[in-house]
N, C-alpha and C positions, 0 to 999 in steps of 0.2 A: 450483278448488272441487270437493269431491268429491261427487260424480253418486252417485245411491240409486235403487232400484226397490223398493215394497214387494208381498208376494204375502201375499193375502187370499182366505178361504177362504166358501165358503157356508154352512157348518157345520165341525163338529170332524171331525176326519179325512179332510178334503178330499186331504190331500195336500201341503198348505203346507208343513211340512216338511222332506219329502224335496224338494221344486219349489228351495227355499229351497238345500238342500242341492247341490242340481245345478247350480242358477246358480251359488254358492259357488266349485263346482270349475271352470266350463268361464268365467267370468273368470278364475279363476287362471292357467287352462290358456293363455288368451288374452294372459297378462302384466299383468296390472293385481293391486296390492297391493288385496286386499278383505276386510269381512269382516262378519260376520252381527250379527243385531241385534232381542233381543224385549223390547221395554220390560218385559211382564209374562208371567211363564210358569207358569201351574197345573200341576205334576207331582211326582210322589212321586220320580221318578228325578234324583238329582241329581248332584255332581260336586265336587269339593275341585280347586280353582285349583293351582300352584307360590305362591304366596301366602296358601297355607290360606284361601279365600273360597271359600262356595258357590255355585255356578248349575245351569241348568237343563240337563240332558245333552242336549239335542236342537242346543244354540247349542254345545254341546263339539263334536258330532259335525259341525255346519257348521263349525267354526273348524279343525279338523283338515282337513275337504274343499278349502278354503281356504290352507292349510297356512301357518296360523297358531299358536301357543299359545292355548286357552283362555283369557279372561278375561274377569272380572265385569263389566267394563263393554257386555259383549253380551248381558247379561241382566239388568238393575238392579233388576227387582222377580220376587223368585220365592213364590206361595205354593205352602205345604204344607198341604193340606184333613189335618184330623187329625178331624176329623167332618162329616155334611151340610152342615152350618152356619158352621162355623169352619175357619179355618186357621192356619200359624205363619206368619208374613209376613217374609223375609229383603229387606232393600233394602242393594244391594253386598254383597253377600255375607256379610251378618250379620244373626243374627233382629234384629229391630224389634221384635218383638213377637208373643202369640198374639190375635187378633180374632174376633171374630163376622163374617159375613160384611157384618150391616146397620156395624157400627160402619167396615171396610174402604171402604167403597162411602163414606163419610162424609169417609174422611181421603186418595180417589187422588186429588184435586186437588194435594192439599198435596204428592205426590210429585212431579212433574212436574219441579220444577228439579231433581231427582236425575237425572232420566229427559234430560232436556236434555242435562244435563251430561256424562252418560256418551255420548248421542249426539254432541257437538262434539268431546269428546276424542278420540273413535275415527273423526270424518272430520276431523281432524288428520290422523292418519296415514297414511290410506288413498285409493286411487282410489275406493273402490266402497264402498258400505254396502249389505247385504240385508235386508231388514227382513221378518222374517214376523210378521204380524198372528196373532187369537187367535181361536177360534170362528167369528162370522161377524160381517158389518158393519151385516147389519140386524134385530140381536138391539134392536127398538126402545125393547126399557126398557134398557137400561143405554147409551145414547146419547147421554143427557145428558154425561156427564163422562166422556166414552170418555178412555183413555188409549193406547189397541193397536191400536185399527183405524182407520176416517175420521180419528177425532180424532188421531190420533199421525202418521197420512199429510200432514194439514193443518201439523199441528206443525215436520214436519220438508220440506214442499213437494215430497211424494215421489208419483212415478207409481206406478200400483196395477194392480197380473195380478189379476184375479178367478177361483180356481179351484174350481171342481163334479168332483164323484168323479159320473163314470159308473158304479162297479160298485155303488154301493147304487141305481141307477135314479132317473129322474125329474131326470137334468143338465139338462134345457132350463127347467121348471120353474122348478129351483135357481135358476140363474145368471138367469134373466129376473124373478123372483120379489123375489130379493136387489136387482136392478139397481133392481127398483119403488119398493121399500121407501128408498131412499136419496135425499137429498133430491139436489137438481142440481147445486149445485158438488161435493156427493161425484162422483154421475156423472163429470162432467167429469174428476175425477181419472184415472181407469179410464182405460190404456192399451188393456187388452185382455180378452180372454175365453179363459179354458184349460179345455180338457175334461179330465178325469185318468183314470189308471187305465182304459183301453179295452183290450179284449182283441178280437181279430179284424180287419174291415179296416175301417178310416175310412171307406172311399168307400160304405158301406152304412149311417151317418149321414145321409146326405145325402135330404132336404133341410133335415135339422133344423140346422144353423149357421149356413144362408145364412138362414134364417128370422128364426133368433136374432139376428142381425147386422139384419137389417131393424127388428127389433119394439125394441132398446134402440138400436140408433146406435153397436154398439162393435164395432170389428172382434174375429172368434174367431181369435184368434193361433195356437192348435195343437193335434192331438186328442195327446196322452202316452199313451204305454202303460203297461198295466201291467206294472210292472218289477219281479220277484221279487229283489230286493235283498234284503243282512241287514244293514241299518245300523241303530244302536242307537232305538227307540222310545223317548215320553218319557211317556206316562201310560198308563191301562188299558182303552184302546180298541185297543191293542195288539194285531193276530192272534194274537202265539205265545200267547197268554194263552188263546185260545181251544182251545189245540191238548192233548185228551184223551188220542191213539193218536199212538206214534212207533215203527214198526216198524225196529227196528235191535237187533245183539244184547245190548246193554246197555240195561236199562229205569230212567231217571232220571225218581224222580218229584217236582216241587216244589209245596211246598203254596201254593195262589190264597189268602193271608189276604184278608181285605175289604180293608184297607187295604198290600197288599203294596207296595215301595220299591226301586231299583234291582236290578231282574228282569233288568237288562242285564248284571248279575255272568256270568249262567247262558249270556249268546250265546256264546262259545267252546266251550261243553258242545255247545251245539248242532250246532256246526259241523266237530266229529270222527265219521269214521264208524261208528266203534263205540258210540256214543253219543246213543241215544232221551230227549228228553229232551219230558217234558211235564207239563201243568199242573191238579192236582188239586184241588177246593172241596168234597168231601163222601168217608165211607167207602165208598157205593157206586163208585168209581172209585180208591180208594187201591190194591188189587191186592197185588202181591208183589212189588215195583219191589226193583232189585239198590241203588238208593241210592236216601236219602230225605233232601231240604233242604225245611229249614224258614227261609225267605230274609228279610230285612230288612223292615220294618213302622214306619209314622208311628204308629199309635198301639200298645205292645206288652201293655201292659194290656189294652184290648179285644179287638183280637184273640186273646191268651190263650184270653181270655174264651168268646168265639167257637170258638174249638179245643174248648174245653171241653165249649160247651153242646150240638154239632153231632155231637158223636162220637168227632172226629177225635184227639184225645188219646188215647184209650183205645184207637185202633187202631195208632199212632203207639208208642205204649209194649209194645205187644204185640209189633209185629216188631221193638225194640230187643230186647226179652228172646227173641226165636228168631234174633238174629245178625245182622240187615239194619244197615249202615250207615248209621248218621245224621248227617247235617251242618249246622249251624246258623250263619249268616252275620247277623251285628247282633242284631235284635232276635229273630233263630231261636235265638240265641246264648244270647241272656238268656232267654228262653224254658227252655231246655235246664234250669235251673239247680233248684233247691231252691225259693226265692220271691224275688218281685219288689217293691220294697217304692217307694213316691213320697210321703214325706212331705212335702215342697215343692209338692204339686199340678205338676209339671213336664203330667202325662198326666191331670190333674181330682184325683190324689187316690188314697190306699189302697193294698193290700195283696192279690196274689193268690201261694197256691201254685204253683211252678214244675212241669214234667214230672219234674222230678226224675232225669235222666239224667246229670246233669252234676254235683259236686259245687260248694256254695258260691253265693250269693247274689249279687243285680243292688238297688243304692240308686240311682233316679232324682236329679237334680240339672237345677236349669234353665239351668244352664250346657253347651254344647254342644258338645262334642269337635269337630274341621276339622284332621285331618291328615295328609298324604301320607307314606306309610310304604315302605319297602322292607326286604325281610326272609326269613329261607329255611323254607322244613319242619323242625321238628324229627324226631328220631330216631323212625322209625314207618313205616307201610306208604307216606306218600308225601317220604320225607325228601330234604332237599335239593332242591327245588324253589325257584327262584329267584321271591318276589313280589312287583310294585310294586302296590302299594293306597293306599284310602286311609280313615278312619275318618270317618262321620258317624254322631252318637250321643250323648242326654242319660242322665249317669250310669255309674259305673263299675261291675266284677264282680269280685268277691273271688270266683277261682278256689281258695280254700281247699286252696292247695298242689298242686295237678292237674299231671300234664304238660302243658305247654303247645302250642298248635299251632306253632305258628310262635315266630321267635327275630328282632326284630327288628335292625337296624341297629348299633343301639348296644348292644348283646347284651344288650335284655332281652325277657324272654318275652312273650308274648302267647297266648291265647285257653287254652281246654283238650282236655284229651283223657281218654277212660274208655273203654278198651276199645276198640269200634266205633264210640265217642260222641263227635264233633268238635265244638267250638265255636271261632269269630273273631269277632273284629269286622273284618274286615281285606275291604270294597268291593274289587270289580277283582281277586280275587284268583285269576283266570282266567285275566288276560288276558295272560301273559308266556306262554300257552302251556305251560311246563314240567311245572303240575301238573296241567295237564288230562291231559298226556301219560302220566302216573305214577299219576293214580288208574286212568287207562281202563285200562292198562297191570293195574294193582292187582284192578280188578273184574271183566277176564278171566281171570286165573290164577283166579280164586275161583269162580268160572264153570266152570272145567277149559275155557276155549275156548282158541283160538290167540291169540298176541299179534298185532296188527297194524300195519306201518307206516306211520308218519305221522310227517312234518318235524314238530319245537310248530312252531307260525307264530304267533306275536302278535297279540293280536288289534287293535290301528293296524296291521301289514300286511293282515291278511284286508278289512279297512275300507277301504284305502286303495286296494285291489281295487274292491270295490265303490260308491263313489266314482268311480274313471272308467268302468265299466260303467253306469251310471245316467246320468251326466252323457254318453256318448255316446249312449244312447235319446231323452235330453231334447233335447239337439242337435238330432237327428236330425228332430226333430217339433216342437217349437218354432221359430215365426218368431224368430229371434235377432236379427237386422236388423231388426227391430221394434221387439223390447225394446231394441239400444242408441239406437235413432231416440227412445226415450219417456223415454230418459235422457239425452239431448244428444249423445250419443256418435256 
């Protein structure tokens, strides 16, 4: 029978995640077939299957630590907030539908044998199930019909890590707070207590664990460090998001839309030394950056919109016409173009003028592109770069005859080109490494600096790096023989 541990968070950014991630890798490491597991995942950053289904990148990047393929049934309900209120709701990796949040909240019951389902299949196969819960478990109004925290633990009869981020303060708080709030057979689930993200020495906690251990009854399994890993994030609580200044001699700047979507295109940018890459929301901080992405967006209408109202267009179109580099990825893409038109309501509805740097028009459709693409640079300052990608996106772009960026698979074209004006739709189009090495390459000469070496390294090796660096910190600090004692093992 296969043995599960779920890890649950006191709030959002606990660290569930990455915790999730590292057990992932150090049962692998140990020889047990395992693999991860979020009934319901909130993120704008998603991921196209080898079976064209969408999930949530965060269960991609434990199913790699895992070294697994990806697949949908480790994620069976994903939404996409496309406003405060609403979201698109993909169940297996295909929209369901766009909701309100009150009509959602109405119909997660009726999900549950999807949610079942996908969990028997995958502890068919497997030694181990990882199960990371969502927010916290004592968000008391939505407890009634939980589907991802107590309620999904109970579902599936799974032991529960309770984890507190020390570096936002007040972990004893958290974690005794949370334990209050839940009623007693939740309790009793709760193997253990993990403190996350501590920087400095453990033994200067003290006596806050032994305390904590007295006032709820649950042993604190391990204080974790904080561990500067680059493993891919899944929503916009994300730090790189935070990050204004990147002193390196190349300055990359990506525009923060309100509603921005796999940001994770940009981790390989990040991870070349010639290459500052950070994250801008207003013209007081746009600068004179050597390249400017305008990155992928749930909703492209309003954000537009947004560009629009805030400035940023008009500052955006200014260093296109003094020579700066623009690159636009999905919805930066269709952005780029002439005008945006959604007669289907696909995004509410209407009609806005594009920046007009690209030539030729974006027609929304509520039908939704899911394709894994491989494909090279066309003829231009970064040609011949080898890319595996993948498309997620409603509606196509009549590039109105433009060179194309790229040349896929089956030799037909893909995205545009004007000048210094890139458009794709082409996700991941990073991560083979090759172009990264060819633009940095491209924006030095233009620079007049030195070129500099650097192997490409892909970005699943750079990952796969970080992966047992993480999972050896957690090792190291997690009672482990604990966790297998709360799984039978």
């Amino acid at each position: 029978m296969v043995k599960r541990i779920m890890v649950q968070g006191t709030m959002s950014g606990a660290g569930k995640s990455l915790l999730a991630t590292a057990l992932c890798r150090i049962f692998k490491q140990d020889g047990y077939r395992v693999a991860p597991f979020k009934s319901q995942n909130m993120a704008l950053n998603s991921y196209i299957t080898r079976d064209g289904l969408e999930m949530g990148r965060a269960q991609v990047a434990q199913a790699w630590a895992a070294g697994q393929e990806p697949d949908v049934r480790m994620n069976p309900i994903l939404l996409k907030p496309s406003s405060d209120t609403g979201s698109q709701v993909i169940v297996n990796g295909r929209v369901r539908g766009q909701y309100p949040a009150r009509e959602y909240f109405k119909m997660k019951k009726a999900l549950v044998p999807e949610i079942l389902a996908a969990f028997d299949s995958l502890a068919a196969e497997n030694d181990i199930i990882v199960i990371e819960g969502a927010g916290s478990p004592a968000e008391i109004n939505l407890k009634k019909d939980d589907i991802v925290n107590m309620g999904l633990a109970q579902m599936t009869d799974s032991p529960v890590l309770l984890v507190g981020d020390i570096d936002r303060g007040g972990v004893f708080a958290q974690l005794y707070g949370t334990v209050a709030l839940l009623e007693e057979a939740e309790r009793a689930r709760i193997a253990g207590l993990v403190i996350n993200k501590f920087r400095g020495d453990p033994s200067l906690l003290a006596p806050g664990p032994q305390m904590l251990e007295e006032k709820t009854g649950i042993s604190v399994l391990g204080v974790v460090p904080f561990v500067p890993v680059e493993i891919d994030d899944e929503d916009s609580l994300a730090p790189r998001l935070g990050r204004h200044d990147a002193h390196r001699p190349l300055d990359v700047a990506v525009v923060r839309l309100p509603r921005i979507s796999n940001f994770t295109d940009f981790a390989p940018l990040e991870n070349h030394p010639a290459l500052g890459v950070r994250y801008v929301d207003s013209p007081a901080h746009l600068g004179q950056p050597d390249l400017l992405i305008l990155p992928g967006t749930k909703s492209t209408l309003s954000d537009l919109l947004w560009l629009r109202q805030c400035g940023l267009e008009a500052q955006i179109q200014k260093l296109a016409a003094g020579g700066t580099p623009i690159l636009g990825v999905c919805g930066g893409f269709q952005m780029l173009g002439e005008k945006i038109s959604d007669p289907e309501g696909a995004e509410g509805g209407g009609e806005l003028r594009g920046l007009g740097l690209l030539p030729g028009s974006t027609v929304f459709s509520r039908e939704k592109a899911r394709t894994r693409v491989q494909a090279r640079t066309a003829p231009g300052p970064w040609e011949g770069a080898r890319l595996e990608g993948y498309e997620i996106h409603m509606g196509r772009t009549d590039t109105a005859g433009a060179a194309p960026f790229c040349t896929l698979e089956n030799g037909q074209p893909e995205g545009a080109v004007q000048g210094l004006v890139f458009g794709t739709y082409l996700h991941g189009l990073f991560d083979t490494g090759e172009l990264t090495e060819k633009l940095a390459a491209w924006l030095l000469e233009r620079k007049g600096l030195a070129p500099q070496d650097a192997r490409p390294q892909s970005h699943r090796e750079h990952q796969e790096g970080q992966f047992d660096i993480l999972a050896q910190a957690v090792r190291g600090s997690l009672d482990m023989a604990a966790v297998y004692r709360a799984m039978g093992l």
